[in-house]
C-alpha positions in Angstrom: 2.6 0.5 -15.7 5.7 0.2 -13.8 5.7 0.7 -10.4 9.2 2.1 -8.8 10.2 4.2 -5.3 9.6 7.3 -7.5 6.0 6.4 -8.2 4.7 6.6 -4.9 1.2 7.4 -5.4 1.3 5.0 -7.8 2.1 2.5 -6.1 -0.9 3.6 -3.3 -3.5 3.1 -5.5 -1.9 -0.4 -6.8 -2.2 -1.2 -2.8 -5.9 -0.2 -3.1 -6.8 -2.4 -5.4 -4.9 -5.1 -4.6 -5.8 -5.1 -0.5 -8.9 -3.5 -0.8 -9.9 -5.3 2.7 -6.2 -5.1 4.4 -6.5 -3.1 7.6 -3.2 -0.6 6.8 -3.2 0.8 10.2 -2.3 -2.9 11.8 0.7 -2.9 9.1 4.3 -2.6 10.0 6.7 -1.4 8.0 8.1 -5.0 6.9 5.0 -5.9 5.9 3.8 -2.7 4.3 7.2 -3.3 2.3 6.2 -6.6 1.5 3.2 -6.1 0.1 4.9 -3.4 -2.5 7.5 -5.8 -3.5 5.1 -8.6 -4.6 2.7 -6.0 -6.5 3.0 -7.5 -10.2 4.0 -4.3 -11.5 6.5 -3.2 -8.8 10.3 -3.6 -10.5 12.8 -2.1 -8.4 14.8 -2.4 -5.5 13.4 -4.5 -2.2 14.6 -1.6 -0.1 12.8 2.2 -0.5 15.6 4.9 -1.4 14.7 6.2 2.2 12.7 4.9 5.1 10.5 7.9 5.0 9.3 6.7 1.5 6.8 3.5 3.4 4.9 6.1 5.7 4.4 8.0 2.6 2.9 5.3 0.7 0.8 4.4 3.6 -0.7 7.7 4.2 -1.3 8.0 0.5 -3.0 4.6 0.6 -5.3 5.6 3.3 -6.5 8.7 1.9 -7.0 7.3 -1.8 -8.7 4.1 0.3 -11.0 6.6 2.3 -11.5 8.9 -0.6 -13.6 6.6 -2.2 -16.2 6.2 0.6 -16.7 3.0 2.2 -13.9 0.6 0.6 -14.9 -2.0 2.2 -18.8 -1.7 2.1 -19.2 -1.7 5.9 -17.2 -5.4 6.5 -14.5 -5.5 8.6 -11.0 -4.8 7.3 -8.8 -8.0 7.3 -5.3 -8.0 8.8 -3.0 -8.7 6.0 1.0 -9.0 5.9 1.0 -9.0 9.3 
């Protein structure tokens, strides 16, 4: 699937299952952004249309993350991009 701005949620739960263990509230926004850039399905521009568009991704990621119960099966969440 291709992953662009538009596809938001989309690209959320890419971020889930590529950084199951990355501990999203340590992120900032340049390495939130990083990590959507070097998603292997992610094909458009290196800058969102609009800044909003990264805390909407993050929030999305956390909730599809907590969603699913313990993500991380009780370890401690790594730092990543950070």
């Amino acid at each position: 699937m291709r992953l662009s701005w538009s596809n938001q949620k989309d690209i959320a739960a890419a971020l889930v299952t590529a950084h199951p263990e990355c501990d999203r509230l340590s992120l900032s926004h340049e390495s939130l952004l990083d990590l959507i850039v070097s998603l292997p399905d992610f094909e458009d521009a290196a800058v969102p249309p609009q800044p909003e568009c990264l805390d909407h991704i993050l929030w999305t990621w956390m909730r599809l993350a907590d969603s699913g119960g313990d993500v991380n099966g009780g370890e401690p969440q790594e730092r990543c991009g950070t």
